[in-house]
py3Dmol code that shows the C-alpha trace and the ligand (Angstrom):
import py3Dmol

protein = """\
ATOM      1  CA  UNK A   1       0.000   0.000   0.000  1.00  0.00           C
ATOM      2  CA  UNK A   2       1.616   3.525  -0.949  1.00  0.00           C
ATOM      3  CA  UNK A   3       0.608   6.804   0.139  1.00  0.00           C
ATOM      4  CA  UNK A   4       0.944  10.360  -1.035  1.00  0.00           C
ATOM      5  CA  UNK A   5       4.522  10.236   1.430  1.00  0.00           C
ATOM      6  CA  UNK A   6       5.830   7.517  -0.609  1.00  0.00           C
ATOM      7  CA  UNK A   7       6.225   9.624  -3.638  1.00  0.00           C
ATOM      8  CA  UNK A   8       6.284  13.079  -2.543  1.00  0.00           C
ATOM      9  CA  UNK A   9      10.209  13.619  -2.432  1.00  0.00           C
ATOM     10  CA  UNK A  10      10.182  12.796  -5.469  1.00  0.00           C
ATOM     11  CA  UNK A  11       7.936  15.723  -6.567  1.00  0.00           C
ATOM     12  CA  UNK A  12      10.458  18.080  -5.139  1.00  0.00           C
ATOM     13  CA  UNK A  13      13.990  15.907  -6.177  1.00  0.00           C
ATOM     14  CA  UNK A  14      13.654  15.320 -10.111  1.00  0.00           C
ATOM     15  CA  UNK A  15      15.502  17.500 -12.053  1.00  0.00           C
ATOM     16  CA  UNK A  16      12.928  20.143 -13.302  1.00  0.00           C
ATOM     17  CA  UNK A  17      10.403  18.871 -11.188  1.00  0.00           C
ATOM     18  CA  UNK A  18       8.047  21.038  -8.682  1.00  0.00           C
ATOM     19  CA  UNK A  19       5.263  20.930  -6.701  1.00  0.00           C
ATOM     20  CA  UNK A  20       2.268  23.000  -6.671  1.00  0.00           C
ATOM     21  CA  UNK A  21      -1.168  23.359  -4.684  1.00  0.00           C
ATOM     22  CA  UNK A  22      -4.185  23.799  -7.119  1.00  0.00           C
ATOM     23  CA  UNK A  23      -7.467  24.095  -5.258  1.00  0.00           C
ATOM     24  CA  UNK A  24      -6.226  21.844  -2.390  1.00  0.00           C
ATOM     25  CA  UNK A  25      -4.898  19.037  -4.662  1.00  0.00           C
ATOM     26  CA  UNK A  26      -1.405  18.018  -4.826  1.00  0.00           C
ATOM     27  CA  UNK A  27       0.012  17.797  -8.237  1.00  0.00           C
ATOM     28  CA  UNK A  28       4.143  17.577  -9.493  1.00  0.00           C
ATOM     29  CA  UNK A  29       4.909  19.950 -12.631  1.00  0.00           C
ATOM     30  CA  UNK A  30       7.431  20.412 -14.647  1.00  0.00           C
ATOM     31  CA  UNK A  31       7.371  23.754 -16.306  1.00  0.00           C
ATOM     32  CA  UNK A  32       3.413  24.456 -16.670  1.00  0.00           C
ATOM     33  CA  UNK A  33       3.244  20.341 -17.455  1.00  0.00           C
ATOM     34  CA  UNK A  34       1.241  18.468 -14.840  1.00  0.00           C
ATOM     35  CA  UNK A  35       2.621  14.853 -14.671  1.00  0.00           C
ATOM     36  CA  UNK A  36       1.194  13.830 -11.610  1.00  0.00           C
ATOM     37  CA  UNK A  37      -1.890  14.946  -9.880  1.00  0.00           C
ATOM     38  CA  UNK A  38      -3.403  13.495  -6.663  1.00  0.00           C
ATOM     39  CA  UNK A  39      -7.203  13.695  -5.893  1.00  0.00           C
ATOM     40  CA  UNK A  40      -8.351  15.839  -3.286  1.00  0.00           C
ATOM     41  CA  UNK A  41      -8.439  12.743  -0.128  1.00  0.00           C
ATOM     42  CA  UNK A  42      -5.346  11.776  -1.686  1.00  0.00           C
ATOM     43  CA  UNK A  43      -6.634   8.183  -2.150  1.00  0.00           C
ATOM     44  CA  UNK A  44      -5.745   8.653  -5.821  1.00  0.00           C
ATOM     45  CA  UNK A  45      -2.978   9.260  -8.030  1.00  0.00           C
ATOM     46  CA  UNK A  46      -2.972  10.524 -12.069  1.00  0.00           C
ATOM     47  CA  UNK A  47       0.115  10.353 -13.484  1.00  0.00           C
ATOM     48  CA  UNK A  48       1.061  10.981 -17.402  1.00  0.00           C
ATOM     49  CA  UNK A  49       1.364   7.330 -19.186  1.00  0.00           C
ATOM     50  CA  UNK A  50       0.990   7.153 -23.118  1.00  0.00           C
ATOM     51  CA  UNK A  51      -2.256   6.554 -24.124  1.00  0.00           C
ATOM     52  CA  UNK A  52      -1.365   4.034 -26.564  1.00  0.00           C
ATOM     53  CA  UNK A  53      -0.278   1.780 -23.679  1.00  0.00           C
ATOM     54  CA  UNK A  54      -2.941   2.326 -21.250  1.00  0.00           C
ATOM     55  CA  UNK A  55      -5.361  -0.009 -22.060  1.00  0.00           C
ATOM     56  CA  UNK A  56      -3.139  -2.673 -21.294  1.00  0.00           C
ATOM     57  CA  UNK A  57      -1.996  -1.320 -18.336  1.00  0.00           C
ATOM     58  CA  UNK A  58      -5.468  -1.187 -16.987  1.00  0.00           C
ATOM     59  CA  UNK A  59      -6.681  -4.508 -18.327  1.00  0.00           C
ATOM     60  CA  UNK A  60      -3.762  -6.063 -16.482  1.00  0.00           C
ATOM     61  CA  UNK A  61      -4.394  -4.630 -13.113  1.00  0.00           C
ATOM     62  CA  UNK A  62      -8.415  -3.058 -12.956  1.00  0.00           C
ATOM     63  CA  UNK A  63      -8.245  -2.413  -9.587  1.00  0.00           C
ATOM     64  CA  UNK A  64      -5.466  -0.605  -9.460  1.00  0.00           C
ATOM     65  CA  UNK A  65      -5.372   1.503 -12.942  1.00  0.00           C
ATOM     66  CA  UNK A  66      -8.663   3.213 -14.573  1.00  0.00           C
ATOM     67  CA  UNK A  67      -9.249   5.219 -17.539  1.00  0.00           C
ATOM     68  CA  UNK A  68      -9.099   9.297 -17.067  1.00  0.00           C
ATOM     69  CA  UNK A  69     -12.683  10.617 -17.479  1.00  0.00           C
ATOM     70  CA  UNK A  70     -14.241  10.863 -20.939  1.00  0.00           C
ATOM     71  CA  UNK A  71     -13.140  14.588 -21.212  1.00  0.00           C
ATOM     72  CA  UNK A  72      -9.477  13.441 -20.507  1.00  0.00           C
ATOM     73  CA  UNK A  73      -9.234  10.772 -23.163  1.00  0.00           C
ATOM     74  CA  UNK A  74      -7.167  12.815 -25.193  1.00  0.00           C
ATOM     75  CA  UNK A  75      -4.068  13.333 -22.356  1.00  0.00           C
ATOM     76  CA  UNK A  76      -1.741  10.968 -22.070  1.00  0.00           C
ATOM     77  CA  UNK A  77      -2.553   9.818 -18.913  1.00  0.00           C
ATOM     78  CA  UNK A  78      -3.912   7.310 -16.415  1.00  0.00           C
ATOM     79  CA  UNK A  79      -5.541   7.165 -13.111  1.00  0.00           C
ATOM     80  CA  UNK A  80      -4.879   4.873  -9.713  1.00  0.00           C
ATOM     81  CA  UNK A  81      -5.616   3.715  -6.782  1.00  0.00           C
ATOM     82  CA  UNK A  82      -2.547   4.470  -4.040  1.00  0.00           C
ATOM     83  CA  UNK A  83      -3.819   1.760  -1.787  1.00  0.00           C
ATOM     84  CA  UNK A  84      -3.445  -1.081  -4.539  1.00  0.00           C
ATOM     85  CA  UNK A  85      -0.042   0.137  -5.560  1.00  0.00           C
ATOM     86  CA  UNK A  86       3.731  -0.933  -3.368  1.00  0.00           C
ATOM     87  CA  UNK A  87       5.313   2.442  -2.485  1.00  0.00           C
ATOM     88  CA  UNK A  88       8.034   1.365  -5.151  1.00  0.00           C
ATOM     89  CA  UNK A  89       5.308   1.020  -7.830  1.00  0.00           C
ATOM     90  CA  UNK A  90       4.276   4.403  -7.043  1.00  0.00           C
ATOM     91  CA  UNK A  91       7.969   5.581  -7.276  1.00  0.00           C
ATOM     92  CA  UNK A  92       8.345   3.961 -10.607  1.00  0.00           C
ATOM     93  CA  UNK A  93       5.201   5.299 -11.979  1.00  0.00           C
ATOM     94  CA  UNK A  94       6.386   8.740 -10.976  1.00  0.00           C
ATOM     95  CA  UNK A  95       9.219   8.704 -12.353  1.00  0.00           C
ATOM     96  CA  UNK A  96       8.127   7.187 -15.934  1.00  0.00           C
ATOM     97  CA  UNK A  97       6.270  10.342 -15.789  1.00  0.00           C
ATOM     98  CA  UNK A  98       8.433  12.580 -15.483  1.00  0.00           C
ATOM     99  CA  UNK A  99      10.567  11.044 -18.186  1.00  0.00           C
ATOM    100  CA  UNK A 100       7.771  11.843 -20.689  1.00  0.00           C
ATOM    101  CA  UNK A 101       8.257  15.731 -20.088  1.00  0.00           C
ATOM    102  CA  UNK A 102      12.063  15.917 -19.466  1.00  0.00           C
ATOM    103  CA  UNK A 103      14.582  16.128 -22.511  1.00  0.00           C
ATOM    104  CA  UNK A 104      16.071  12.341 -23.382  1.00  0.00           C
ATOM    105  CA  UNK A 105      19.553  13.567 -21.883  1.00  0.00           C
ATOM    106  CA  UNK A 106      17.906  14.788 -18.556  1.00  0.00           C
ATOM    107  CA  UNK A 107      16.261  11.146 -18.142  1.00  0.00           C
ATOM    108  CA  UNK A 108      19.203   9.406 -19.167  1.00  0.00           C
ATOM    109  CA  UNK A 109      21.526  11.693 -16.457  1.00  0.00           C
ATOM    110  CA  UNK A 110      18.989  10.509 -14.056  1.00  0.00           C
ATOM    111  CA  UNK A 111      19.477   7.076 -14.800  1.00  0.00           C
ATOM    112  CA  UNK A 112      23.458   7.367 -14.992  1.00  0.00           C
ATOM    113  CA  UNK A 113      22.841   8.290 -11.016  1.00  0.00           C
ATOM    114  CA  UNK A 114      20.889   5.262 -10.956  1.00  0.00           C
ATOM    115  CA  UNK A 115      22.267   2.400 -11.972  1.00  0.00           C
ATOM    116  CA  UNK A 116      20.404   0.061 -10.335  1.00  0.00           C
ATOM    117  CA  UNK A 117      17.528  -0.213 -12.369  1.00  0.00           C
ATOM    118  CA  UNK A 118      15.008   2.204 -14.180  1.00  0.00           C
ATOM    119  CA  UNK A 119      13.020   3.502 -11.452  1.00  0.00           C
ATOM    120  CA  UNK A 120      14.184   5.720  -8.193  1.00  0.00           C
ATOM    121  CA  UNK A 121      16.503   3.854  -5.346  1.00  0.00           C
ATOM    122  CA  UNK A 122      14.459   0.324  -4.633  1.00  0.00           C
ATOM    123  CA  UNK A 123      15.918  -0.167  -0.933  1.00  0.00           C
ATOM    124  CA  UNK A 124      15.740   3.601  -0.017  1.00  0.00           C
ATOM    125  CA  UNK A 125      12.182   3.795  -1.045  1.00  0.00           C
ATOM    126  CA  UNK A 126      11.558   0.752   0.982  1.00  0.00           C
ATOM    127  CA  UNK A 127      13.659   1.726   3.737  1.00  0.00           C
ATOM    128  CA  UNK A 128      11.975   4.683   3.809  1.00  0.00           C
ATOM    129  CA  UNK A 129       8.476   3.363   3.842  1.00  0.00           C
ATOM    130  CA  UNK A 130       8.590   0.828   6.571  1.00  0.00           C
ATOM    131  CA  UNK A 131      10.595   3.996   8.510  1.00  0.00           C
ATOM    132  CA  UNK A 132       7.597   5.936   8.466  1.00  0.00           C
ATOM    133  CA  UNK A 133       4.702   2.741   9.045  1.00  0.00           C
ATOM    134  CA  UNK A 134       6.593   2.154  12.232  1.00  0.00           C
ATOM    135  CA  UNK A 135       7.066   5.595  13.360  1.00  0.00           C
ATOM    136  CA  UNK A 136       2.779   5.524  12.779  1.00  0.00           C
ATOM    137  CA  UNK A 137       2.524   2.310  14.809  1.00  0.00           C
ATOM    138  CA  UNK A 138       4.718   3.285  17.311  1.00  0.00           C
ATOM    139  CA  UNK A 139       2.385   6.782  17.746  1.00  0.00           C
ATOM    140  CA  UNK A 140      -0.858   4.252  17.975  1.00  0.00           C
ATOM    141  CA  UNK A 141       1.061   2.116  20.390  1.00  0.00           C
ATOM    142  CA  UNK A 142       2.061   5.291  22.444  1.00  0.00           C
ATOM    143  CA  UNK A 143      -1.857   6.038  22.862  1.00  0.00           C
ATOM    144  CA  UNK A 144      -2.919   2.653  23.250  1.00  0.00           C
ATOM    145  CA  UNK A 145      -0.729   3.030  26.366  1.00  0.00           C
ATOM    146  CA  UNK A 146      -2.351   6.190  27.260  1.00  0.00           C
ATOM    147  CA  UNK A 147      -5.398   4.220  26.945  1.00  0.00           C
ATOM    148  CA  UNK A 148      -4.202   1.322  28.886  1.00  0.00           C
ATOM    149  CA  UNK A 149      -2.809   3.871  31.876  1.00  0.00           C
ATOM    150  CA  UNK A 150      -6.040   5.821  31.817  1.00  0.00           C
ATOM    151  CA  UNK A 151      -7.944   2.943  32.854  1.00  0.00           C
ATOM    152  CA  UNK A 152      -5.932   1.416  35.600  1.00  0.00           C
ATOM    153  CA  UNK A 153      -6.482   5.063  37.041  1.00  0.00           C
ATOM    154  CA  UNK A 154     -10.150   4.861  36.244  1.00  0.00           C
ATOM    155  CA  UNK A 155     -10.736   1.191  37.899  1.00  0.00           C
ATOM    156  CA  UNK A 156      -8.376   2.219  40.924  1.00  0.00           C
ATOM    157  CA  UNK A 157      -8.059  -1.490  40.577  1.00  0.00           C
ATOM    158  CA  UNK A 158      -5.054  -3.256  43.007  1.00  0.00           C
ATOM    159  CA  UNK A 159      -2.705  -5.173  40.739  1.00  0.00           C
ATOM    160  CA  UNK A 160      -2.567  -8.188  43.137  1.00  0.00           C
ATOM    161  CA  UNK A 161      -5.930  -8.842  44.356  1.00  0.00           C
ATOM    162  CA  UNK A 162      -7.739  -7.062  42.076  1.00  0.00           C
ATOM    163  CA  UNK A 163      -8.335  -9.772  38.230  1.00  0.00           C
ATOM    164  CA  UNK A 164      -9.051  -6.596  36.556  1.00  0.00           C
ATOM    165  CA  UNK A 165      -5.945  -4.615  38.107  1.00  0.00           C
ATOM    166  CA  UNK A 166      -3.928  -7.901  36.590  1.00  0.00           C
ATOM    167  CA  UNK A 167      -5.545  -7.920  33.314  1.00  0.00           C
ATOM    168  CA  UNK A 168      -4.286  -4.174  33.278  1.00  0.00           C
ATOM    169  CA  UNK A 169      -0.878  -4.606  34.118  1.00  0.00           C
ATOM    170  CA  UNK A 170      -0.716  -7.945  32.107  1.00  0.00           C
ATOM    171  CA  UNK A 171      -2.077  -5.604  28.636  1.00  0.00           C
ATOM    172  CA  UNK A 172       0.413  -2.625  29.938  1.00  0.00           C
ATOM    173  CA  UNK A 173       3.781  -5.347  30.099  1.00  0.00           C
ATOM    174  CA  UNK A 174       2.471  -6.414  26.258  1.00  0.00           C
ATOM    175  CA  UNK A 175       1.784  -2.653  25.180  1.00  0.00           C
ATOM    176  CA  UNK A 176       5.054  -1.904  26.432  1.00  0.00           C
ATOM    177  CA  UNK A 177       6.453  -5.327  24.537  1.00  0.00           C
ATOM    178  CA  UNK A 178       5.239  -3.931  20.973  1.00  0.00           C
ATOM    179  CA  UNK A 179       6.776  -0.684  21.354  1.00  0.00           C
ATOM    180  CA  UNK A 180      10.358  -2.028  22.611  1.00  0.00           C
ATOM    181  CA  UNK A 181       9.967  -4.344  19.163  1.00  0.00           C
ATOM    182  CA  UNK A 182       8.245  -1.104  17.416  1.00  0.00           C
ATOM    183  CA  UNK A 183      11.535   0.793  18.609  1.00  0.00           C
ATOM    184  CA  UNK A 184      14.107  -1.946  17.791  1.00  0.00           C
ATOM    185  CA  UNK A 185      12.603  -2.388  14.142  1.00  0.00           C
ATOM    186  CA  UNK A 186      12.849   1.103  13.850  1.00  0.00           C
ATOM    187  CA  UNK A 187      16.402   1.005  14.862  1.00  0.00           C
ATOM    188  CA  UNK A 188      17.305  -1.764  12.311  1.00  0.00           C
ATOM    189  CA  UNK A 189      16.153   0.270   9.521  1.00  0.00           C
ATOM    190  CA  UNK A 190      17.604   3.459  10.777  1.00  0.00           C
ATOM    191  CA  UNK A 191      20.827   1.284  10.140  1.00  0.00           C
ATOM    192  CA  UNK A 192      19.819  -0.131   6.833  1.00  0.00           C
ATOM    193  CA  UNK A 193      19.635   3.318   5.343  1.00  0.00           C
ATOM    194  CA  UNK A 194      23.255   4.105   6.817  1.00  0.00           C
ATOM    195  CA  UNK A 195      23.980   0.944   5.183  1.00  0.00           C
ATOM    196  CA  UNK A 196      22.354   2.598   1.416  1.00  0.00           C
ATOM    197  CA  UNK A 197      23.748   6.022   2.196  1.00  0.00           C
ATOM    198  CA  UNK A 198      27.431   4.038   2.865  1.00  0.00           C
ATOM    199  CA  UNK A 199      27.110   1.472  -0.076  1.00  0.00           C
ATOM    200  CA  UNK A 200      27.526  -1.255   1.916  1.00  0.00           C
ATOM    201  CA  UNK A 201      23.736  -2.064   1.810  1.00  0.00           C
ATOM    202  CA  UNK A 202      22.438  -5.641   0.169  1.00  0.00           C
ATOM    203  CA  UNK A 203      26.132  -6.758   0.899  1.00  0.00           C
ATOM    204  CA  UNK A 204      26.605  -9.702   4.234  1.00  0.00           C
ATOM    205  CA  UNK A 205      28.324  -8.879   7.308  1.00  0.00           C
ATOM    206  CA  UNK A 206      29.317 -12.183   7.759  1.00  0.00           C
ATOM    207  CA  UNK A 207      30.724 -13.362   4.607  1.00  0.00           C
ATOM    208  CA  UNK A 208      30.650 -10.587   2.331  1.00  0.00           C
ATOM    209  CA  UNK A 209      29.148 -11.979  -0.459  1.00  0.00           C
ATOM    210  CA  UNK A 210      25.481 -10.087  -1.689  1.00  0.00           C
ATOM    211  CA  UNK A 211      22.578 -10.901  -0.333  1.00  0.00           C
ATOM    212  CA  UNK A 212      20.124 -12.242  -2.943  1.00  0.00           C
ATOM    213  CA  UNK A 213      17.374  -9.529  -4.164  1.00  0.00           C
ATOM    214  CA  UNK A 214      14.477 -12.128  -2.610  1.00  0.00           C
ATOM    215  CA  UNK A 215      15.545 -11.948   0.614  1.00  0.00           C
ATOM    216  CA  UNK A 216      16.529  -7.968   0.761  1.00  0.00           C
ATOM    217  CA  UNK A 217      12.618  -7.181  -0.931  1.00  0.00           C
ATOM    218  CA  UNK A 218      10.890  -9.286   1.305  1.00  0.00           C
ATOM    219  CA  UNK A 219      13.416  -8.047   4.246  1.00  0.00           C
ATOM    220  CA  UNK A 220      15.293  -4.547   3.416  1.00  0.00           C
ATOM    221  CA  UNK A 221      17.020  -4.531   7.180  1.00  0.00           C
ATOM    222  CA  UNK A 222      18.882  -7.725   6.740  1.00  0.00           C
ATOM    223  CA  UNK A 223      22.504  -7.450   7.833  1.00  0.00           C
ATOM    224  CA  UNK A 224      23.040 -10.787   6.163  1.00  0.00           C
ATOM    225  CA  UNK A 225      22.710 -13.445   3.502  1.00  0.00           C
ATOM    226  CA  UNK A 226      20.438 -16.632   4.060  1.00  0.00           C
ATOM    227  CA  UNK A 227      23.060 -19.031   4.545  1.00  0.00           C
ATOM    228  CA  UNK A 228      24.803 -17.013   7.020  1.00  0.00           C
ATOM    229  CA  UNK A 229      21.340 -16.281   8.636  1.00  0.00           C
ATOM    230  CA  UNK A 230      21.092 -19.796   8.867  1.00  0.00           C
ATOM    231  CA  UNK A 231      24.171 -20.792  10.730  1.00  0.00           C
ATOM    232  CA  UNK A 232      24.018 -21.099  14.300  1.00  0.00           C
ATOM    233  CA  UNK A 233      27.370 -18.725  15.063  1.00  0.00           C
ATOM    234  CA  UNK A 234      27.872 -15.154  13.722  1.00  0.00           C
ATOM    235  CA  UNK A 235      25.686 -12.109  13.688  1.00  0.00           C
ATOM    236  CA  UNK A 236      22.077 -12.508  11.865  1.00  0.00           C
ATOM    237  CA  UNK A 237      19.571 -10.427  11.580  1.00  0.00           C
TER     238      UNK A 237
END
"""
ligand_1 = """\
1
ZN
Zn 26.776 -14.412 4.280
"""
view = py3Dmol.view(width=600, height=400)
view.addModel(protein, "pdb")
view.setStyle({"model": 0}, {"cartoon": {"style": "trace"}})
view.addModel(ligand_1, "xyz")
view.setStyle({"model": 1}, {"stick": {}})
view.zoomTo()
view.show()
């Protein structure tokens, strides 16, 4: 599921690129050329995509792409649904984009700085994702704590004689259990993006040899490759 958040740096970071507020909606220009526009609740993103492709693209994935409206036809464009795309998606989307209204040597300096595939920095935007869902689950867990304090005051209850007073204190020790593992996740990936910004990321602290694609997409914070994970000595993560 991506967000508005997922992509929005990149409104502001393309070469050329800009973004601009028109009647409350969110939409990245460059020059007076919108290529991405976001509806009002956010919920949805347009993005420029040539119309000759777009019937495919939609066919292949109807819940997640839709035709513009009738009176749009004509653009070369293409609307979706945020929820149903991965924040990389989003990011690649984006930046395809963009490439339609940039000059051919501005798209290929862009991917010059990328080498690591057509569309913006995979582990970063990952990295970056999961570092703001737990810094959202740690803020619910910090209330649900509130929540959980609030009515241990409210019931007055003792802890030791009192089954409701130990129900409390039991859901307070697992409250406070999911944000230690809320904090140390956030931690890990705090790391990982040391690891990208260092260009030592995706490569095994144990053994130094890279650490398949698989393993780093379904796990960006791994400090190591399955086969070291695996071994009973050594760091793992
Ligand atoms: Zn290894």
């Amino acid at each position: 599921m991506a967000t508005v958040e997922d992509v929005r740096w990149l409104g502001s970071s393309l070469e050329r690129s800009y973004e601009v507020f028109v009647r409350g909606r969110l939409k990245f220009r460059v020059g007076s050329i919108v290529y991405v526009a976001f509806s009002l609740d956010e919920t949805e993103m347009g993005f420029g995509f040539p119309k000759e492709e777009r019937a495919a693209l939609v066919a292949s994935a109807p819940d997640t792409f839709r035709l513009p409206r009738e009176s749009e036809m004509r653009f070369n464009w293409v609307e979706s649904s945020l929820a149903a795309l991965d924040p990389v998606e989003a990011c690649e989307l984006v930046v395809d984009a963009w490439r339609l209204c940039v000059p051919k040597k501005v798209s290929a300096a862009y991917d010059l700085r990328h080498p690591g595939g057509p569309g913006p920095d995979r582990p970063r935007v990952r990295l970056e994702a999961e570092h703001r869902q737990t810094l959202a689950r740690l803020a619910d867990l910090s209330q649900d704590f509130d929540a959980v304090v609030a009515a241990s005051r409210d019931t007055n209850a003792d802890d030791e004689h009192d089954p409701e007073g130990a129900t409390i204190a039991f859901e307070r020790s697992q409250v406070q259990a999911l944000v230690r593992q809320a904090r140390e996740h956030l931690a890990e990936i705090e790391a990982a993006m040391e690891r990208v910004d260092a260009g030592t990321f995706g490569t095994c602290e144990d053994c130094g040899q890279p650490i398949g694609a698989g393993r780093l997409d379904a796990r960006p914070v791994a400090r190591t490759c399955i086969s070291c994970a695996g071994k009973p000595r050594g760091r793992r993560s």
